[in-house]
C-alpha positions as CSV (number, residue, x, y, z in Angstrom):
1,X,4.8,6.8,52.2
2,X,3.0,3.4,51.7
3,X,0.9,4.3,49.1
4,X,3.9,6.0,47.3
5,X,6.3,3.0,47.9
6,X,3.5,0.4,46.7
7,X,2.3,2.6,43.6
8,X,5.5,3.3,42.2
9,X,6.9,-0.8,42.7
10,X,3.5,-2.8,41.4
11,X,3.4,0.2,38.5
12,X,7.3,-0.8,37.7
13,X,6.1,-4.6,37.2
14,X,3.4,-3.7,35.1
15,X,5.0,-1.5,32.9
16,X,7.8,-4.0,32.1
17,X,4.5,-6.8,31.7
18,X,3.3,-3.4,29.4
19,X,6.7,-3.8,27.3
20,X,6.7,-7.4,26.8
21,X,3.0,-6.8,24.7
22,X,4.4,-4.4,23.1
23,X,7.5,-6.4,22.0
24,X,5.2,-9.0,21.1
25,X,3.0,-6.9,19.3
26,X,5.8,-5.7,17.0
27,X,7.3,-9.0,16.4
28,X,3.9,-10.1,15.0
29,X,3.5,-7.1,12.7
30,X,3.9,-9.0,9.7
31,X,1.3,-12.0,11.0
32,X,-1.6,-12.9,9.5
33,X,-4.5,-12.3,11.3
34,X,-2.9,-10.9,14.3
35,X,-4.7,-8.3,16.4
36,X,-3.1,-6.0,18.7
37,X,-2.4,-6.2,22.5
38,X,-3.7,-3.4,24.9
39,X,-3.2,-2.9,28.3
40,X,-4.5,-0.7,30.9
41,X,-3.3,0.7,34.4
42,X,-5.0,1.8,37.3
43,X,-4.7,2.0,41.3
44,X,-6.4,0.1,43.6
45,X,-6.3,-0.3,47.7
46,X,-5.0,-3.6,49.2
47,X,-8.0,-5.7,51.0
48,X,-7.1,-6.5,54.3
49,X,-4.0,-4.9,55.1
50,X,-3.1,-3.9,58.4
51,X,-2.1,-0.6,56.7
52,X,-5.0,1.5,54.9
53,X,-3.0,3.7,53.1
54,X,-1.4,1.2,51.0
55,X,-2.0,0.6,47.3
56,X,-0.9,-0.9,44.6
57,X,-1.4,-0.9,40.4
58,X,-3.1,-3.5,38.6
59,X,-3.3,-4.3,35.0
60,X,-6.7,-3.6,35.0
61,X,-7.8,-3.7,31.0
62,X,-6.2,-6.6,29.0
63,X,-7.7,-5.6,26.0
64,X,-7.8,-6.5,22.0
65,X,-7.5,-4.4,19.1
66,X,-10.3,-6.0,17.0
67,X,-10.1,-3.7,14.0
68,X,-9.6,-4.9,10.7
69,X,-6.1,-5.1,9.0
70,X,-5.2,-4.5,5.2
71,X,-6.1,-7.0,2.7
72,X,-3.7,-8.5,-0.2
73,X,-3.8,-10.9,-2.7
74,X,-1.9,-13.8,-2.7
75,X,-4.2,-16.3,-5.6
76,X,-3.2,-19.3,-2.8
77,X,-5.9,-21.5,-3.1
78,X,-6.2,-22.2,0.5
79,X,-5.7,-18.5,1.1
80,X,-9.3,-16.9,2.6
81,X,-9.8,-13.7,4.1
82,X,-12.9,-12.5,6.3
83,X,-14.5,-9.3,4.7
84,X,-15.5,-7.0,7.6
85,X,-16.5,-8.7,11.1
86,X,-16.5,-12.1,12.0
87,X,-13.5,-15.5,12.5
88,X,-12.9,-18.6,11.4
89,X,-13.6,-21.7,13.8
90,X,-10.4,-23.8,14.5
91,X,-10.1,-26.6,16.7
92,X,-8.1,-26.3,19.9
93,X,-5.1,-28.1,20.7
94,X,-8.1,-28.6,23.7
95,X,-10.2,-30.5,21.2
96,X,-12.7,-27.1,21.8
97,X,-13.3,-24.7,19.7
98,X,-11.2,-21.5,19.1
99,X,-11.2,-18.5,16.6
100,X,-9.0,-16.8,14.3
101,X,-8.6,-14.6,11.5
102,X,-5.7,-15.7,9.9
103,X,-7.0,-17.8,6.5
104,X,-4.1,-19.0,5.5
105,X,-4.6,-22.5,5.6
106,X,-3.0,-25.7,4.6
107,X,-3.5,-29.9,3.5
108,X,-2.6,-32.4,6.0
109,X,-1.4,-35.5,4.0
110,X,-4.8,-37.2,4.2
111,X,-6.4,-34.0,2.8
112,X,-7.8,-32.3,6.3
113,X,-7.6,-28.8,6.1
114,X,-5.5,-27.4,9.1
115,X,-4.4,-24.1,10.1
116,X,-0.5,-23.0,9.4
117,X,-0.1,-23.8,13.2
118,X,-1.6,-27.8,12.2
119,X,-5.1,-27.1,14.0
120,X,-8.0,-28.1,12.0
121,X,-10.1,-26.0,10.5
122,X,-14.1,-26.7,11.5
123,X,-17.0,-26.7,9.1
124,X,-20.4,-27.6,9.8
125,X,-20.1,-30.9,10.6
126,X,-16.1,-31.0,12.3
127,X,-13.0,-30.7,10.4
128,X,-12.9,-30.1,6.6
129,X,-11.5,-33.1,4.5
130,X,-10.6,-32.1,0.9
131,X,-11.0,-35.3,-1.6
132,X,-7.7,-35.4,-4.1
133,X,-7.4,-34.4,-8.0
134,X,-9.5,-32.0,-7.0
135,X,-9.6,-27.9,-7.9
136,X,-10.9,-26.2,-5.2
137,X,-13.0,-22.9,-4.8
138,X,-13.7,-21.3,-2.0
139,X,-17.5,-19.0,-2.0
140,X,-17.9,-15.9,-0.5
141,X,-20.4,-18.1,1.8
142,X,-17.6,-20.0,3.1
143,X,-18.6,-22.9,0.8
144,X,-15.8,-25.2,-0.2
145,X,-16.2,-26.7,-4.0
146,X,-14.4,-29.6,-5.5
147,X,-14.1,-29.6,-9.4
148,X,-12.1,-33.0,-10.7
149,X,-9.0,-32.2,-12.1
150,X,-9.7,-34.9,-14.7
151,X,-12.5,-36.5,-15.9
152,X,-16.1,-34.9,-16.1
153,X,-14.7,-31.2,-15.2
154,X,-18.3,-29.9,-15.2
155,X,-19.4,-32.1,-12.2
156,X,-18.7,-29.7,-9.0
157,X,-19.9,-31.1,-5.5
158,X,-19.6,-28.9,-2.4
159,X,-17.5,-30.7,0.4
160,X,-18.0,-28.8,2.9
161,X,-18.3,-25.0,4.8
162,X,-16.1,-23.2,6.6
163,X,-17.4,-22.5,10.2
164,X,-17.7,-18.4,10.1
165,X,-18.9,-17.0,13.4
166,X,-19.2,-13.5,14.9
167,X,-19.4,-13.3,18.8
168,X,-19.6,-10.6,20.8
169,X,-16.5,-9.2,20.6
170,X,-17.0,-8.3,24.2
171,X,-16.7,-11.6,25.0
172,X,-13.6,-12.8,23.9
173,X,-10.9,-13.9,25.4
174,X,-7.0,-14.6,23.8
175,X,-5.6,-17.5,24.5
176,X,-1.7,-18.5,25.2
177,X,-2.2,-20.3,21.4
178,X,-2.9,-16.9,19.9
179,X,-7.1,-18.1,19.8
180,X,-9.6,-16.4,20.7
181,X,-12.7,-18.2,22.7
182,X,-16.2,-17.2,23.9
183,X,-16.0,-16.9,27.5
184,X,-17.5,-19.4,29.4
185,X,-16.9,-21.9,26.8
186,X,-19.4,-22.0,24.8
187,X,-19.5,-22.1,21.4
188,X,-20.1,-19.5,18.8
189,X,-23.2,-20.0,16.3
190,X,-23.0,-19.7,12.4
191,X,-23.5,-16.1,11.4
192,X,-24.9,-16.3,7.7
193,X,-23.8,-12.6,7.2
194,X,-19.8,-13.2,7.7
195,X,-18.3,-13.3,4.2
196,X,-14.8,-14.5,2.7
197,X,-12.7,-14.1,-0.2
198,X,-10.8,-16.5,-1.5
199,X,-7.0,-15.9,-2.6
200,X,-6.6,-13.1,0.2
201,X,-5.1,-12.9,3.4
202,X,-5.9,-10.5,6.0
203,X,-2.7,-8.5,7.6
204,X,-2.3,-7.4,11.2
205,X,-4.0,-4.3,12.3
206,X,-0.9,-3.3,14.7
207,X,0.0,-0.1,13.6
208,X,4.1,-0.3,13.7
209,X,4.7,3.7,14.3
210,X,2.3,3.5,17.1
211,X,4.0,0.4,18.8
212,X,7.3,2.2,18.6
213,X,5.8,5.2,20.4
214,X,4.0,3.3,23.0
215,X,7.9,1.3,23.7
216,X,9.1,4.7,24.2
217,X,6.1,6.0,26.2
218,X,6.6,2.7,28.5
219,X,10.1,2.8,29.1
220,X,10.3,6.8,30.3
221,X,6.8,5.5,32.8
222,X,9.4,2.9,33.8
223,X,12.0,5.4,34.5
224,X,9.3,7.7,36.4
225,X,8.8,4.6,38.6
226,X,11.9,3.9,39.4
227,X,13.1,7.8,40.5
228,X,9.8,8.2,42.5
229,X,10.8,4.9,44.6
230,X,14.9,6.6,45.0
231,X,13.1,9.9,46.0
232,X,11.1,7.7,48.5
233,X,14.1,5.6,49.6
234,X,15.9,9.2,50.1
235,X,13.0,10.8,51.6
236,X,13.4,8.1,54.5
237,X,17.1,8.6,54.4
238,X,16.0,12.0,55.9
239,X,13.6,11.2,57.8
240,X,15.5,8.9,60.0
241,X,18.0,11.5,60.5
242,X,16.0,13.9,61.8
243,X,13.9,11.2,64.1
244,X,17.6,10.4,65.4
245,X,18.9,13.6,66.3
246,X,15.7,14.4,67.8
């Protein structure tokens, strides 16, 4: 009866923890850059109890979706997408280092480049400052150009390089700012191979037909939950009646 009782009530929690990443994975479907939320479920026994036979569930697998999501055109100038594996380096609200695919990037009034969130976006040498009456183009390296808007329009000097890393995906871990970081802390090193293209953004990859299945799938588990706990709550109902009489 323990193990029933203590399955079915942590399993309830979770799966309501279950329905809030799925909410939250719908209501960024349209985001840039978002990857999806998984969880995971499984049953494990209570340390130290004075009663073996209890257990309870765990969210076990916090997991991330790290497929790639459609890519559109926008011709923003500050719009960069990442072309197969790999994220751009942002700096943390922390002052550390944190990753993201979303390229859809902004100016600051004193020309840093920021993320749409205001975090600002590293290059290899800290945060990218863009000089003004300047065209921009951003290379397929990551390499940020500045062509005077007036003046000698053939003279084009390379400010600066966006940061594009590729951990092991493995080893990431999503942050309550949406970011991904290496665990541990440490930073991520500059992977040559990781490529952009300017004037793109990169979609989500959450899959909206899927999400709307799984929000079914975890409210009828919820529902299973609750009825195994009332057939456990009656169960004892009976029981106690016969121990009575007899």
């Amino acid at each position: 009866m323990d193990k029933l009782i203590y399955i079915a009530m942590t399993g309830a929690k979770h799966t309501l923890g279950q329905q809030a990443a799925v909410s939250h994975n719908l209501a960024n479907a349209d985001s840039t850059g978002f990857r999806e939320e998984m969880h995971r479920f499984r049953s494990v026994d209570v340390t130290n109890s004075p009663l073996p036979s209890r257990a309870f569930v765990v969210d076990a697998s916090v997991a991330t979706n790290f497929s790639e999501g459609p890519i559109k055109f926008t011709g923003r100038t500050y719009d960069v997408a990442i072309q197969g594996r790999g994220f751009f380096a942002v700096q943390g609200a922390d002052g550390a280092e944190g990753y993201t695919r979303d390229g859809s990037f902004q100016l600051s009034p004193e020309g840093v480049l920021l993320t749409r969130s205001g975090r600002p976006v590293i290059g290899d040498g800290g945060p990218i400052t863009i000089p003004p009456d300047n065209e921009i183009v951003i290379g397929k390296d990551g390499s940020i150009s500045a062509i005077p808007a007036t003046g000698d329009k053939n003279a084009v000097n390379v400010v600066g390089r966006l940061k594009l890393v590729n951990p092991d995906e493995a080893t990431l871990e999503r942050g309550e700012d949406g970011l991904f970081r290496v665990a541990g802390g440490a930073p991520a090193p500059l992977d040559e191979n990781v490529q952009v293209a300017g004037g793109y953004l990169e979609g989500s990859n959450v899959n909206v037909v899927d999400q709307m299945t799984n929000m079914i799938s975890v409210q009828r588990q919820f529902e299973m939950q609750m009825q195994v706990l009332r057939r456990a709550e009656s169960n004892d109902q009976t029981a106690t009646k016969i121990l009575s009489v007899g």
